[in-house]
Residue, then its C-alpha position, 0 to 999 in steps of 0.5 A: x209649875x206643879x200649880x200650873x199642872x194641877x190647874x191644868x188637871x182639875x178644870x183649867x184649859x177653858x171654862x165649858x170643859x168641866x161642864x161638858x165632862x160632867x153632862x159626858x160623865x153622867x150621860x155614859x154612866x147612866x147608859x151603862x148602869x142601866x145595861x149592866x142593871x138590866x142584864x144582871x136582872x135577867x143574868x139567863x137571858x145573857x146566858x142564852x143569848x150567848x148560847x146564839x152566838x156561839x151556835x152561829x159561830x158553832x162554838x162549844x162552850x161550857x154552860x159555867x163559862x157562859x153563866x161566869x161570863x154573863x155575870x162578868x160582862x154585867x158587873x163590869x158595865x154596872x161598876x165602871x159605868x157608876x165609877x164614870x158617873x161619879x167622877x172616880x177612878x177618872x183613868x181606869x174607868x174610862x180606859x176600862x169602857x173602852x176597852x170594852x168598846x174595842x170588842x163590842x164596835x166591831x161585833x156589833x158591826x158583823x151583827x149589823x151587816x151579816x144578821x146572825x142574831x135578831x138583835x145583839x142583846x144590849x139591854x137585854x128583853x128590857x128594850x130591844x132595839x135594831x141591829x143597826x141603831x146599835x151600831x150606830x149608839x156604840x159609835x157615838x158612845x166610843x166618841x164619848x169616851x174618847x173625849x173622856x178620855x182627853x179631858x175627864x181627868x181636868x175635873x174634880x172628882x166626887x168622891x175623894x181618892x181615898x174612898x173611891x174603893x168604898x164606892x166601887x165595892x158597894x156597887x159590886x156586891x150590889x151587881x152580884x147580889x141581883x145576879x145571884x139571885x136572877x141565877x137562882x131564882x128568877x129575875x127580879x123583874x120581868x120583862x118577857x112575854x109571861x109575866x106574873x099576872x098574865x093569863x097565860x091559858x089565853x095567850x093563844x087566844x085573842x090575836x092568834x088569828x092575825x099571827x103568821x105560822x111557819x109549818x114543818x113537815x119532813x118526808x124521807x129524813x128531810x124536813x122543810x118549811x111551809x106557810x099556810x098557803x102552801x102546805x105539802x101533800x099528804x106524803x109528808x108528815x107534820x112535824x111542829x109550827x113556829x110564829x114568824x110574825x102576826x099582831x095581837x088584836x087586844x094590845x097591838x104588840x107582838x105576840x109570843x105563842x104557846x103551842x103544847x104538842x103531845x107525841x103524835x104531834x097534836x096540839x093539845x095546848x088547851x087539854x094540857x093549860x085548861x086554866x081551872x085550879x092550880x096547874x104546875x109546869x115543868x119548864x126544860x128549854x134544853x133538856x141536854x144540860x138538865x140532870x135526870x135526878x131532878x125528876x125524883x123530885x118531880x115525882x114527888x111534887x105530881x104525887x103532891x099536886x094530885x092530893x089536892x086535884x091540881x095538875x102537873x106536866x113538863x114542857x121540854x124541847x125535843x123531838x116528838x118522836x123521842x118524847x116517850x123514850x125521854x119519858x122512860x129514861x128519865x123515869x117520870x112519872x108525870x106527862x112530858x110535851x114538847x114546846x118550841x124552846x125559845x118560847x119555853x126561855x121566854x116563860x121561865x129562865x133557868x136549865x129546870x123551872x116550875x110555873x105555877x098556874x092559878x086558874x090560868x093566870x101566872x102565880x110565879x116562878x122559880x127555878x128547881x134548885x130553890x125549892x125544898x121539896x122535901x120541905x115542901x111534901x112534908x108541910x101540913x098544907x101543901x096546896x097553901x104551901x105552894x103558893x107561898x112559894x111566890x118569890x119578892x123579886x121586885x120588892x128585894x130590888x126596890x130595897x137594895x136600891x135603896x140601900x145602895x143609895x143610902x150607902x152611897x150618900x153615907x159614903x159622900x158625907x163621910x168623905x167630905x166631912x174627913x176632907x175637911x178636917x184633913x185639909x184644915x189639919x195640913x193647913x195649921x200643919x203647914x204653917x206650924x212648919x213655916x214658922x218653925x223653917x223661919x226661926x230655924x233660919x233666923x237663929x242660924x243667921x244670929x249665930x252668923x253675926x245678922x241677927x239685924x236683918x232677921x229682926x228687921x224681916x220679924x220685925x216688918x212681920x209683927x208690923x204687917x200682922x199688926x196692919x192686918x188686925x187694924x185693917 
C-alpha cells in the first residue's frame, strides 16, 4: 500500500503528468522571479506605486510600512517562485502563490475595470503592460497554480528535503541584498526615462514639438486645466504644465519632459541645465517626508562645487508660490525650483537624491544617505572626488547572480552526492537487519524443536545464491 502511495506521489497517474509539471514549474517559477527581481531592483518604484494606491483609496500609510511592504511582496515572489522552479517545497510554495494570487486577481480586476492607476505595477518600469492584459495574465497563472496545486507533489523534487532550506535561504539574502542596496543607493539597473548615459540637457529638445501639454491656470483659489488651443484669457494666471502624451521624433518611444519652474512660474529648464561642466541636482520628489537637516550637507556641497566653477540647485515639488518660503525655512543656501514629481521619481529614486551632470550627460546617481559629505569636502580633489562617486549597480548585480548560481549548483552537487551515500549506507543497513531478523528466527525455531525446516529455507538460500553466482 505505502508503495502504491509513493508511486502514486512521485509520478505515477499517467505518464504526460511529470513532464507538464516540470514545463508548469519552470514557466510560473521564472515569471515570478523575474517579478520579484525587477521590483527588488527598483524597491522605491514599488514604494511609489504603493504611494498611488493608498492616495486613490485615500489611505494614510507610514512611509517604513510601505518601504517593508515593498521588500516583502519582492521577496516572497523572488523566493517562492525559485522554490516552485526547482521543485522544493512542493506544498507550501504552490499554497504560498497562491495565496498570493487570492489578493492580486481581485485587485487587478478593480484596476482593469475602475483605472485608478495607469498601470498596476507588476514588473515594475521594467515592462509595462495594460490593465486588462494583467488581468487576464493573473487568470492563466491562478489556473496554473491550481493544476500545481493537484499534481506538483506526484513529481520528484530537485533538491532533496533536507536541503531545501539551504536553497530557499540563498535566495533570500540574495533578494534582500539587491533590495538593500536599490533602497540605499539606487537601483542596480535602470529602467526609466534618465538613465546614465542619457543626455538630459536635450530631453526637452528633439521631439518636444510633437508632445502634447496640459496647461494649469487658477483664478480665484480654482485651478483648471487647458490644452493649447484653449487657453484662458489673461484673468487667470498660469500655474504649471504637464505631458499628456506626444512622441519623440528621434526614437518613436514616449517621451518624459523635464520643465524647471523658478518662482514666478518661468520655465527656466535651459538657464537651470545649461549642459557645460559638471552640474549637481538636488532631487526631493516629496518634500513632506524629507528631513530639513539634509540641507547643511547641501550647503556644504554648493560651497564644494562652486570651488571648482560647477553648479548645484534643488528640484522639489511644491507649490510656486511656496518656493521661497521653503527656501527660508529650510535655510538653503543653494537655489530651489520646482519640477512636476513624477517626472522628479522618474530621474532618481529616493526621499533625497543627487545627479550629477557632466556637460549634460547623466554621470550618476545616488541617494543622500550614501554620501559622506564630510569625507567628501575634506578630499584633496573634490571635483575628482565627485565623480568617483559613480556607483557599480549593474556589475554588483552581475556577480551576485553569478554567485547565486554557483551556490546553487554547489548546493546540488552536495546534495546528490550525500544522497548517494545515504541511500546506499541504508541499503547495506537494511540487509544487515534482514539477515539478522532471519537468523534471530531460525535460532528461535531451533530452540523449538524445527531446526530442519530453518535448514531447509537456508539451505534452499545457499542453493539460490549459488544458482545466481553460476548464472
Amino acid at each position: 500500500m505505502k508503495a502504491r502511495k509513493q508511486l502514486k506521489r512521485e509520478g505515477g497517474g499517467g505518464k504526460w503528468i511529470p513532464p507538464t509539471v516540470w514545463i508548469f514549474r519552470l514557466a510560473i517559477g521564472a515569471l515570478f522571479i523575474m517579478s520579484g527581481l525587477v521590483k527588488a531592483i527598483d524597491i522605491w518604484g514599488v514604494v511609489f506605486k504603493f504611494g498611488d494606491y493608498f492616495t486613490v483609496w485615500d489611505i494614510s500609510v507610514p512611509n517604513s510600512l510601505s518601504v517593508l511592504g515593498a521588500m516583502a511582496l519582492s521577496s516572497a515572489e523572488f523566493v517562492l517562485g525559485a522554490m516552485v522552479a526547482f521543485g522544493c517545497f512542493r506544498r507550501t510554495a504552490v499554497w504560498g502563490l497562491l495565496a498570493m494570487m487570492a489578493v492580486m486577481l481581485p485587485l487587478t480586476f478593480y484596476v482593469w475595470l475602475e483605472d485608478p492607476v495607469s498601470d498596476c505595477g507588476c514588473f515594475g518600469d521594467f515592462m509595462v503592460i495594460g490593465n486588462g492584459a494583467t488581468f487576464a495574465k493573473n487568470v492563466l497563472i491562478t489556473a496554473v497554480l491550481l493544476f500545481l496545486a493537484r499534481y506538483n507533489r506526484r513529481v520528484k523534487c530537485l533538491y532533496h528535503p533536507y536541503s531545501q532550506w539551504l536553497c530557499g535561504v540563498a535566495c533570500f539574502v540574495f533578494i534582500t541584498f539587491v533590495e538593500l542596496y536599490g533602497y540605499n543607493v539606487q537601483p542596480m539597473v535602470d529602467f526609466r526615462s534618465f538613465p546614465v548615459g542619457s543626455k538630459l540637457a536635450e530631453r526637452g529638445g528633439p521631439g518636444e514639438d510633437d508632445a502634447e501639454f496640459e496647461f494649469i491656470y487658477e483664478k480665484g483659489g480654482v485651478q483648471r486645466r487647458y490644452t493649447a488651443d484653449s487657453l484662458p484669457d489673461s484673468t487667470w494666471t498660469f500655474v504649471d504644465r504637464e505631458i499628456i502624451g506626444g512622441v519623440s521624433a528621434d526614437n518613436g518611444q514616449e517621451m518624459t519632459d523635464l520643465s524647471v519652474m523658478d518662482a514666478d512660474g518661468e520655465d527656466v529648464t535651459e538657464d537651470v541645465i545649461s549642459g557645460e561642466g559638471l552640474e549637481l541636482i538636488v532631487v526631493v520628489p516629496e518634500p513632506e517626508r524629507a528631513d530639513l537637516y539634509y540641507t547643511s550637507f547641501i550647503n556644504e556641497l554648493f560651497e564644494m562645487v562652486a570651488g571648482f566653477d560647477g553648479s548645484l540647485v534643488e528640484l522639489t515639488d511644491i507649490p510656486l508660490d511656496s518656493i521661497k518660503g521653503w527656501q527660508d525655512f529650510s535655510m538653503a543656501e543653494f537655489p530651489i525650483y520646482r519640477a512636476e514629481g513624477t517626472v522628479l521619481k522618474e530621474l532618481s529614486r529616493g526621499v533625497v537624491s543627487l545627479v550629477l551632470l557632466e556637460d549634460g550627460v547623466v554621470r550618476w546617481k545616488r541617494n543622500m544617505g550614501s554620501i559622506d559629505v564630510e569625507r567628501l569636502v575634506r578630499s584633496e580633489n573634490p571635483r575628482q572626488a565627485l565623480l568617483d562617486l559613480a556607483p557599480a549597480g549593474s556589475d554588483l548585480l552581475r556577480w551576485s547572480v553569478v554567485w547565486l548560481t554557483i551556490a546553487l549548483l554547489v548546493l546540488l552537487v552536495a546534495d546528490k552526492f550525500f544522497c548517494v551515500i545515504f541511500i546506499s549506507k541504508k541499503g547495506g543497513e537494511a540487509e544487515n537487519k534482514y539477515v539478522n531478523l532471519q537468523k534471530q528466527s531460525c535460532d528461535q525455531a531451533s530452540s523449538n524443536g524445527l531446526s530442519s525446516s530453518c535448514e531447509v529455507k537456508q539451505a534452499d538460500g545457499k542453493d539460490k545464491d549459488a544458482g545466481g553466482r553460476a548464472d
